[in-house]
TORKOL-4160 file (C-alpha; in steps of 0.2 Angstrom, whole numbers, padded with zeros to 4 digits, m for minus):
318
<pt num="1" X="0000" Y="0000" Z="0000"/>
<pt num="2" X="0006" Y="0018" Z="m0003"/>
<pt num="3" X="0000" Y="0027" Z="0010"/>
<pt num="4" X="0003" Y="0044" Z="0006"/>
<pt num="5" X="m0006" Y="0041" Z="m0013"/>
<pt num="6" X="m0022" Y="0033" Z="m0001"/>
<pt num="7" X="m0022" Y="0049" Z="0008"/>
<pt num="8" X="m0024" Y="0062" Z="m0009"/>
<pt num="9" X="m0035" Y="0073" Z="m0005"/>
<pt num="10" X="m0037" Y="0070" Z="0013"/>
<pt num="11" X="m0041" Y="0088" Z="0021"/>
<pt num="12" X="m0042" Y="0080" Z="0040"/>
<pt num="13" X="m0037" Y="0063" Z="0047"/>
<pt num="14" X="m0039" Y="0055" Z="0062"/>
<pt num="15" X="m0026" Y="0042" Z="0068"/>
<pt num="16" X="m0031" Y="0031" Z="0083"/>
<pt num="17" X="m0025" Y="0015" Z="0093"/>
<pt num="18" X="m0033" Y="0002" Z="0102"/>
<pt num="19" X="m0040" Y="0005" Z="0120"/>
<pt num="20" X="m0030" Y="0005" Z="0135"/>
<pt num="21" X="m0014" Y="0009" Z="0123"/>
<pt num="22" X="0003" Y="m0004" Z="0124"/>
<pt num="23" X="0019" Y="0002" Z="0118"/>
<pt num="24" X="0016" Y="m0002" Z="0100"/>
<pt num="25" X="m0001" Y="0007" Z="0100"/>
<pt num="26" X="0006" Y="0023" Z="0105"/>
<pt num="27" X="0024" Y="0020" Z="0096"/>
<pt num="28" X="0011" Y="0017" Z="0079"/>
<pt num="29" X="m0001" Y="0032" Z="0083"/>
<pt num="30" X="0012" Y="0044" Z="0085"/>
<pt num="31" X="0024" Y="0037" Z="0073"/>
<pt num="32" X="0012" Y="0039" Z="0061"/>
<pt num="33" X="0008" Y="0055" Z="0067"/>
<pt num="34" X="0023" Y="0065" Z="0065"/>
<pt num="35" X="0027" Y="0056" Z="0046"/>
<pt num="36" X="0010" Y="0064" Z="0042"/>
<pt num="37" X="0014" Y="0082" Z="0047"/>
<pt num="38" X="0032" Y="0080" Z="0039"/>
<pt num="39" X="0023" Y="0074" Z="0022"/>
<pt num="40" X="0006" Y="0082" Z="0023"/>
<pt num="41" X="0009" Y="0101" Z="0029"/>
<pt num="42" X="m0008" Y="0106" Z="0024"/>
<pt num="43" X="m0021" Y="0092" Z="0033"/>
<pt num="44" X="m0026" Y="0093" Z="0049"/>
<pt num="45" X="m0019" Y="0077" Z="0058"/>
<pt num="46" X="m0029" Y="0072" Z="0075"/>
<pt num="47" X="m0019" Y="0058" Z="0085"/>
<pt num="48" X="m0033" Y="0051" Z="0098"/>
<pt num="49" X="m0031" Y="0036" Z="0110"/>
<pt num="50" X="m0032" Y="0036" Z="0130"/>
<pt num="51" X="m0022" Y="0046" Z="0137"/>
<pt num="52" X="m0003" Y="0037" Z="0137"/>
<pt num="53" X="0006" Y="0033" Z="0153"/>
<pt num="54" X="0020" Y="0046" Z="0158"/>
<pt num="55" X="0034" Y="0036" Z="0154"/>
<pt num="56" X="0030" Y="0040" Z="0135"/>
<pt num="57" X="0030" Y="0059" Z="0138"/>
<pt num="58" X="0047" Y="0061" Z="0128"/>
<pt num="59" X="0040" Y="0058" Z="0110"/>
<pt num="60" X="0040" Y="0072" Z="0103"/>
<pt num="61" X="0022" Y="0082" Z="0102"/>
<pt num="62" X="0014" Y="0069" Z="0111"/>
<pt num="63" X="0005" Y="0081" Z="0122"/>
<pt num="64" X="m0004" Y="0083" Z="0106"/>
<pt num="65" X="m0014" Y="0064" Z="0108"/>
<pt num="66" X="m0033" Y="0069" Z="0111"/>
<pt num="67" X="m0034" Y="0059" Z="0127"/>
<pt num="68" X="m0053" Y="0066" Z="0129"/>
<pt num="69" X="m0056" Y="0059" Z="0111"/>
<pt num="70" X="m0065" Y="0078" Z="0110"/>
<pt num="71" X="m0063" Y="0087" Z="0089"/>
<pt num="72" X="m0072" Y="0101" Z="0081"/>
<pt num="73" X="m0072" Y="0089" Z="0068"/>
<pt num="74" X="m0087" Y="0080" Z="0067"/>
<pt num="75" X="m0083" Y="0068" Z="0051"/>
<pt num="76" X="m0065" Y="0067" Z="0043"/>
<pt num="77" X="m0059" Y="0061" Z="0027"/>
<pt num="78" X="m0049" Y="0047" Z="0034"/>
<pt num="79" X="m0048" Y="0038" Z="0047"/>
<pt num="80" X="m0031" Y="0027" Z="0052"/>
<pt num="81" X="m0034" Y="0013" Z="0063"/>
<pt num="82" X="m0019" Y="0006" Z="0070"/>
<pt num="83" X="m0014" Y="m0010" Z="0080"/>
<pt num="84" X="m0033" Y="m0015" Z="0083"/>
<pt num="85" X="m0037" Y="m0032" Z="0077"/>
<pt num="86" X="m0056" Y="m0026" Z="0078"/>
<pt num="87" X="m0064" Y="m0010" Z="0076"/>
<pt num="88" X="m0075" Y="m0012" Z="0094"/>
<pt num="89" X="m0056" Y="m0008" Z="0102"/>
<pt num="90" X="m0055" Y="0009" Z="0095"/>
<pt num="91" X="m0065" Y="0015" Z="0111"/>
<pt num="92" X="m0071" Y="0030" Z="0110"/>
<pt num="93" X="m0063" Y="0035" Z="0094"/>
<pt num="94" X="m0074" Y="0021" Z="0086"/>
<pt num="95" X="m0089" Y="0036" Z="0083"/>
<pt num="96" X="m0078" Y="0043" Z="0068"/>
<pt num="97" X="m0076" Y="0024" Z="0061"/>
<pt num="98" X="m0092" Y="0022" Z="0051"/>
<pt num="99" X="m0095" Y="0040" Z="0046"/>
<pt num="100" X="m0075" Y="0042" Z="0039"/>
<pt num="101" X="m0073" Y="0044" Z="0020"/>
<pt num="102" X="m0059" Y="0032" Z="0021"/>
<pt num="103" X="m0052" Y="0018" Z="0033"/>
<pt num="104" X="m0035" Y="0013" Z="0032"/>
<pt num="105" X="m0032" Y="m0003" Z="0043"/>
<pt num="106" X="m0012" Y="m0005" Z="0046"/>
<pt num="107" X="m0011" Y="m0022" Z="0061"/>
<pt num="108" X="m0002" Y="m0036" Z="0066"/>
<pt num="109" X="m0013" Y="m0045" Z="0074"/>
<pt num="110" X="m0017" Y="m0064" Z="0067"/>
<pt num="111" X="m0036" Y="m0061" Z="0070"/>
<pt num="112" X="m0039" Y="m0045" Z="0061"/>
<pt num="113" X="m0047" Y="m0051" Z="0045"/>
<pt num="114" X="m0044" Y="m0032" Z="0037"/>
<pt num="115" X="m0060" Y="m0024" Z="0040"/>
<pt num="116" X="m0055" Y="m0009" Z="0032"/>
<pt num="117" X="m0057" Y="0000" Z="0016"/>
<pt num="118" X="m0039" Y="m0003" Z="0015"/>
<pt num="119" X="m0032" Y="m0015" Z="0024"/>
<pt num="120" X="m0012" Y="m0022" Z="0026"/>
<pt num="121" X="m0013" Y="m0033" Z="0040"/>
<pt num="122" X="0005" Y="m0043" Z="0042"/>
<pt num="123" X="0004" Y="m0057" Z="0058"/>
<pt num="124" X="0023" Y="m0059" Z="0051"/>
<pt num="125" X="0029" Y="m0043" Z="0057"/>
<pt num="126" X="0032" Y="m0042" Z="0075"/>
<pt num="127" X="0025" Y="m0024" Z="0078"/>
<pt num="128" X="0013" Y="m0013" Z="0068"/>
<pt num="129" X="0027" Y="m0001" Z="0071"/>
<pt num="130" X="0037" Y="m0012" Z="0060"/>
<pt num="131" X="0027" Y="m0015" Z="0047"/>
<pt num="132" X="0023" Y="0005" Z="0046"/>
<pt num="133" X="0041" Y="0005" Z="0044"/>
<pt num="134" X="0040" Y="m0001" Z="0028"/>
<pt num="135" X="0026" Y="0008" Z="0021"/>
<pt num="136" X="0033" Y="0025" Z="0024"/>
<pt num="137" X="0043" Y="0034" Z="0010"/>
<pt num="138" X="0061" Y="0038" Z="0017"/>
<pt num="139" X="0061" Y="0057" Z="0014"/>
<pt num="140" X="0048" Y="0060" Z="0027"/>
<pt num="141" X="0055" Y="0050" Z="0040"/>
<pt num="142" X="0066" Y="0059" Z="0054"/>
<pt num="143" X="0074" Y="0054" Z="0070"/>
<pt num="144" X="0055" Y="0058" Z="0081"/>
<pt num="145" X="0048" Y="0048" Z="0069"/>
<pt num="146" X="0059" Y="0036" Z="0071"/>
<pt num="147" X="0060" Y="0035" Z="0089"/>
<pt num="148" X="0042" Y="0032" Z="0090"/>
<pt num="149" X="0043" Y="0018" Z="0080"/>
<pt num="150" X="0058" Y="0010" Z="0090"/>
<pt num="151" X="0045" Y="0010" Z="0104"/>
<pt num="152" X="0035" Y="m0001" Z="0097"/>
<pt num="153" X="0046" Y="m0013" Z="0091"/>
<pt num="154" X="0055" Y="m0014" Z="0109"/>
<pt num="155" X="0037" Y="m0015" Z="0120"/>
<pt num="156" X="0031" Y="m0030" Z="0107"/>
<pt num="157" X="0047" Y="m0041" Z="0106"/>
<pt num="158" X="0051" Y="m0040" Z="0123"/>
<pt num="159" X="0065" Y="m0031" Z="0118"/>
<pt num="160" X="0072" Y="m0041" Z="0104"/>
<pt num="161" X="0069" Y="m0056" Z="0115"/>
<pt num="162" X="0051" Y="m0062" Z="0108"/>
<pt num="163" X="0051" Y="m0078" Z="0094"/>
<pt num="164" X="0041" Y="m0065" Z="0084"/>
<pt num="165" X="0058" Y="m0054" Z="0080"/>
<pt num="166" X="0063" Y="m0059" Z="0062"/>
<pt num="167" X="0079" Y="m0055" Z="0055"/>
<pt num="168" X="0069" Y="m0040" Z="0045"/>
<pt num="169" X="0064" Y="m0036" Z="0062"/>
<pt num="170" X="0085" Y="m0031" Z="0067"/>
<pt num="171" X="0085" Y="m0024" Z="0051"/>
<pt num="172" X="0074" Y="m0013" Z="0053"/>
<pt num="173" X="0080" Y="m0009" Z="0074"/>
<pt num="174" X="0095" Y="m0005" Z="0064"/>
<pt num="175" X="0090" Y="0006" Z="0052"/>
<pt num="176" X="0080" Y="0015" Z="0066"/>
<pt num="177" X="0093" Y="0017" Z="0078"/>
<pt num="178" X="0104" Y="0025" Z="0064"/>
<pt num="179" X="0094" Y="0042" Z="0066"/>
<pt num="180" X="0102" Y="0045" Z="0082"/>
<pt num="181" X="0090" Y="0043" Z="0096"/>
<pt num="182" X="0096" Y="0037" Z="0117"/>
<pt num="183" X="0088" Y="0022" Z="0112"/>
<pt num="184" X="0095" Y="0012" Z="0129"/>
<pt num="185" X="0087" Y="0027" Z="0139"/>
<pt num="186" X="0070" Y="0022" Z="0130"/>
<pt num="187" X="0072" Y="0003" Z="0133"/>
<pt num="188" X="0077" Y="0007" Z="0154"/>
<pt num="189" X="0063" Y="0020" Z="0156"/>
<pt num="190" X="0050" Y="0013" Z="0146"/>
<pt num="191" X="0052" Y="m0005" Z="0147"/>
<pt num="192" X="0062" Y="m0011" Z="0161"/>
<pt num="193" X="0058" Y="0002" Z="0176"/>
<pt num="194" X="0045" Y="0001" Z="0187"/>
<pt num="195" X="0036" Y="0011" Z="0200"/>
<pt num="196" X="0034" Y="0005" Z="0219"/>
<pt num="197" X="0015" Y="m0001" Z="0216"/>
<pt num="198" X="0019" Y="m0007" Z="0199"/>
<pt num="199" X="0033" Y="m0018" Z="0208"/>
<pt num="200" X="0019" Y="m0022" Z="0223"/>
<pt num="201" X="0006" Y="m0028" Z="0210"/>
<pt num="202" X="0018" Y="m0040" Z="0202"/>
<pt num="203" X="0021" Y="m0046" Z="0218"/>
<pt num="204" X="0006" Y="m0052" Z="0225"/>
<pt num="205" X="0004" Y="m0059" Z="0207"/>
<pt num="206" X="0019" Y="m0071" Z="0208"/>
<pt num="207" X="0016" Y="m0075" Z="0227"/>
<pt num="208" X="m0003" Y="m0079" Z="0226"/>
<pt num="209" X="m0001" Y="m0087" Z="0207"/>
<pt num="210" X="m0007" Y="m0105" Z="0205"/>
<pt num="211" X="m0001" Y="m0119" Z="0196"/>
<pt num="212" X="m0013" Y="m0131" Z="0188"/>
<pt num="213" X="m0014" Y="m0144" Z="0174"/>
<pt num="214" X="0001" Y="m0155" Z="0181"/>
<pt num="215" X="0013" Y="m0136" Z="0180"/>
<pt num="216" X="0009" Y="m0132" Z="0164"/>
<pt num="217" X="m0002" Y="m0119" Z="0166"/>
<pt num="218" X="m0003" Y="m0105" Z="0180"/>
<pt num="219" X="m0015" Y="m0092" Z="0183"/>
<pt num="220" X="m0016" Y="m0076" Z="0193"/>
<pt num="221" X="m0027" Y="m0063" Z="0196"/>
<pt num="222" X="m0029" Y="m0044" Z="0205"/>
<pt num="223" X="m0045" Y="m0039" Z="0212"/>
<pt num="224" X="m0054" Y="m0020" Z="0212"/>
<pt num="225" X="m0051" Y="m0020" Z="0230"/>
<pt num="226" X="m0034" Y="m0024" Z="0230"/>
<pt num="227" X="m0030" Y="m0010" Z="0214"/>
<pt num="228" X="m0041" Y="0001" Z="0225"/>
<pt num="229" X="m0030" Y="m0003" Z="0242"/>
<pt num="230" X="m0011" Y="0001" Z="0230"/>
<pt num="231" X="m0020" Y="0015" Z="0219"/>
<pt num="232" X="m0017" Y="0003" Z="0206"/>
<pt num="233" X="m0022" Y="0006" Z="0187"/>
<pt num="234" X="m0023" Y="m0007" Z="0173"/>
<pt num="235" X="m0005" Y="0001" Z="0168"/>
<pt num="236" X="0003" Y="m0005" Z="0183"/>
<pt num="237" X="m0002" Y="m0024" Z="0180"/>
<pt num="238" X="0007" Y="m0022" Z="0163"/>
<pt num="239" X="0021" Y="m0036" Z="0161"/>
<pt num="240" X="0015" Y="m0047" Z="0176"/>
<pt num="241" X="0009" Y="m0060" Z="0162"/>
<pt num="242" X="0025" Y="m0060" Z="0155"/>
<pt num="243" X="0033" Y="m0064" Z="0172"/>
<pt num="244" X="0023" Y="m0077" Z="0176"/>
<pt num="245" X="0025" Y="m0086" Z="0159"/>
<pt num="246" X="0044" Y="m0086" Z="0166"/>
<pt num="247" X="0040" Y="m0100" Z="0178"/>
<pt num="248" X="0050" Y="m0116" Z="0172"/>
<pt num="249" X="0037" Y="m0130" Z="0166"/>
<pt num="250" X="0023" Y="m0115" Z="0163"/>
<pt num="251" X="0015" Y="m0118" Z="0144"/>
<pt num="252" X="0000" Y="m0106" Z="0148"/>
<pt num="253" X="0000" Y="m0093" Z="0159"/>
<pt num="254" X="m0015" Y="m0083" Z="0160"/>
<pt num="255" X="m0017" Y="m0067" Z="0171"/>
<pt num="256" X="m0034" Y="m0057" Z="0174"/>
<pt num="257" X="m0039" Y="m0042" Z="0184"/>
<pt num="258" X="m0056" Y="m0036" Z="0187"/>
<pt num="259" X="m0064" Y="m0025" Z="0179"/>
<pt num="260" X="m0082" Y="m0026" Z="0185"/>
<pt num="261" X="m0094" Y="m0038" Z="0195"/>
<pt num="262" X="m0089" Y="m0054" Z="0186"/>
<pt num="263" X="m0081" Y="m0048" Z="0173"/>
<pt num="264" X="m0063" Y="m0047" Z="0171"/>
<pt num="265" X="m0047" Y="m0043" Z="0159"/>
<pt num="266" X="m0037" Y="m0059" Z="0153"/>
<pt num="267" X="m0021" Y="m0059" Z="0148"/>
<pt num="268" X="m0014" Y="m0075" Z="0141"/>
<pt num="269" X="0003" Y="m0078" Z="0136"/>
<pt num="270" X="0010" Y="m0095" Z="0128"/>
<pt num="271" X="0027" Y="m0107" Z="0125"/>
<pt num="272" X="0018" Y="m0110" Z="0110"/>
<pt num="273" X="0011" Y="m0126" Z="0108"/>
<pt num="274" X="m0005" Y="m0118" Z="0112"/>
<pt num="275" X="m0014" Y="m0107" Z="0101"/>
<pt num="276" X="m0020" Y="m0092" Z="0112"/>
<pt num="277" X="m0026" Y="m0081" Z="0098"/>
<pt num="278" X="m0036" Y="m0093" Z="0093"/>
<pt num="279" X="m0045" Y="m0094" Z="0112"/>
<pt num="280" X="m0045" Y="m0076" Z="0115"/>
<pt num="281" X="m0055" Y="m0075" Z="0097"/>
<pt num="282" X="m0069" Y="m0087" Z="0105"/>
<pt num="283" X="m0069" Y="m0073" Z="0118"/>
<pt num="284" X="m0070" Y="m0059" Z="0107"/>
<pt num="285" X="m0052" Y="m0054" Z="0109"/>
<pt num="286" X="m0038" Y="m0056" Z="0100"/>
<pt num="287" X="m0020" Y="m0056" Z="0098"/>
<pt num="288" X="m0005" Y="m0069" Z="0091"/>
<pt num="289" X="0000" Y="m0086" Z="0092"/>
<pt num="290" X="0008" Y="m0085" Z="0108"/>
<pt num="291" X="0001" Y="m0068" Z="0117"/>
<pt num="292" X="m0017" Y="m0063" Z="0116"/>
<pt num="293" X="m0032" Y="m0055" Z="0126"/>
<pt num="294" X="m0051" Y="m0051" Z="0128"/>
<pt num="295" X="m0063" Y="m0049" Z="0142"/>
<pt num="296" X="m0075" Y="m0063" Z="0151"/>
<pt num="297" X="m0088" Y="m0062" Z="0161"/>
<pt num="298" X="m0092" Y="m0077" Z="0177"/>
<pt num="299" X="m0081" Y="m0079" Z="0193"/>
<pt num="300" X="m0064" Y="m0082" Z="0196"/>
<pt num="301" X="m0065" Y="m0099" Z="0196"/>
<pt num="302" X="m0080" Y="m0099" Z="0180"/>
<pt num="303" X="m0063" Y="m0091" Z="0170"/>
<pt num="304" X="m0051" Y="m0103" Z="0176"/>
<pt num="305" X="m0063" Y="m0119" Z="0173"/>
<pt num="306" X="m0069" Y="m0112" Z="0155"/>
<pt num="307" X="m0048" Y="m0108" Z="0149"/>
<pt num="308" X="m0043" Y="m0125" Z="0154"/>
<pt num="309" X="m0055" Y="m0133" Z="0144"/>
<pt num="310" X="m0049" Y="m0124" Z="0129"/>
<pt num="311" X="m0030" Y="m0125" Z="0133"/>
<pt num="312" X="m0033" Y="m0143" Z="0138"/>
<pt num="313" X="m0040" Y="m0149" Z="0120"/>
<pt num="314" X="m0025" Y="m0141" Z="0111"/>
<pt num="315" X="m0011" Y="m0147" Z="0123"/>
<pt num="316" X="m0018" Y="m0164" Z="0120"/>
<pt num="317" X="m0018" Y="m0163" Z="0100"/>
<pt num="318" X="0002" Y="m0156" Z="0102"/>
């Protein structure tokens, strides 16, 4: 796709992420973002997703993100829909979808089946952030653009460490760390620091984690009251899925925190003989092959019971 030929015309655009925004939604948003205003100096460019945790404050013009999702502009000529595998996780941006004179869908995610006017969805690439890498023109990428891609690239292979990192993947961390950026300041700060409920979350995660299914699987989960008790939000339980797929023997681990009354937000992560896109898209999630989400309603214990069956049935066809 050429991107800047699917945008001809285009007086005013929106860009937008998924809700509760990771490092490769607001890498994608604002990547995107600053690459249109250095190719397009006469549209009107609107980024909108929630509001991104502080940590993110150094990308340039980020305080420009319309965290309310508020516009004097009541329909735009396109709308850029990034690193959603669905349209219902735009959240509130999602009013703008229908009525847009174009939608561009750029993901990753192996369940997006490109619901877009224009659609590149690549499960191959290990970031949207590296596959927008690819569809801008050269010219019109500089070193803010660039270090708001690297985001995303290091917040979705784990720094480099992920089996989704591909050796286009390093050539493209190369070609990106060439403009010039402190890219091991935005791997400590972004990726690797922690604040002391963040740390205090991920503890009473690991210390009142389960093991089941014979230590292949473990689960975990955070209450409202217990968020309430830290002042914890959903940003501080970030990574604690990841941590607890680290336990030796663990080929599913699944982490939830509640949202409501029976309902909660899953996170599973997998060693990969289980398929946990293909569970989350039962759930109306999504995700990849080895990390994926959605929300469920039922108990604790309804959750548990209902993603064992599902694990169960694939670890016993591996």
């Amino acid at each position: 796709m050429d991107l800047l030929k699917e945008l001809e015309g285009c007086r005013t655009i929106l860009i937008t992420g998924h809700i509760r925004p990771d490092g490769d939604c607001i890498g994608s948003v604002m990547g995107t973002y600053l690459y249109l205003k250095n190719a397009l100096k006469d549209a009107v460019i609107v980024p909108m997703i929630e509001k991104p945790a502080s940590e993110f404050d150094f990308i340039t013009d980020i305080a420009d993100i319309r965290g309310d999702f508020q516009t004097d502009i009541s329909r735009f000529d396109a709308f850029i829909g990034l690193d959603s595998s669905s349209s219902d996780r735009y959240g509130d941006a999602l009013r703008f979808f229908d009525d847009a004179g174009k939608r561009i869908i750029i993901d990753h995610h192996i369940s997006n089946d490109g619901f877009g006017d224009v659609s590149v969805v690549d499960p191959k690439a290990s970031s949207t952030c590296e596959l927008l890498f690819g569809l801008f023109e050269e010219r019109f990428i500089d070193i803010n653009v660039a270090e708001a891609l690297y985001v995303g690239v290091i917040h979705d292979t784990g720094v480099l460490r992920y089996s989704n990192v591909t050796p286009e993947t390093l050539v493209v961390t190369s070609k990106l760390i060439s403009y010039g950026f402190d890219y091991p300041r935005i791997i400590d700060e972004t990726f690797y620091e922690k604040t002391r409920i963040q740390n205090e979350m991920l503890g009473r995660a690991l210390v009142e984690s389960i093991l089941f299914m014979d230590g292949k699987c473990i689960v975990s989960k955070i209450d409202r009251e217990t968020m309430e008790f830290y002042g914890a939000t959903p940003h501080d339980l970030e990574g604690i899925v990841n941590q607890l797929k680290y336990t030796k023997g663990v080929e599913v681990a699944i982490f939830m925190y509640e949202l409501d009354d029976q309902s909660y937000k899953v996170s599973l992560r997998s060693g990969g003989n289980v398929d946990v896109a293909k569970i989350a898209k039962f759930y109306n999630g999504g995700g990849h092959v080895r990390a994926a989400g959605f929300t469920m309603s039922g108990s604790f214990h309804d959750v548990v019971n209902n993603l064992s069956d599902s694990i169960a049935m694939q670890l016993e066809g591996a």
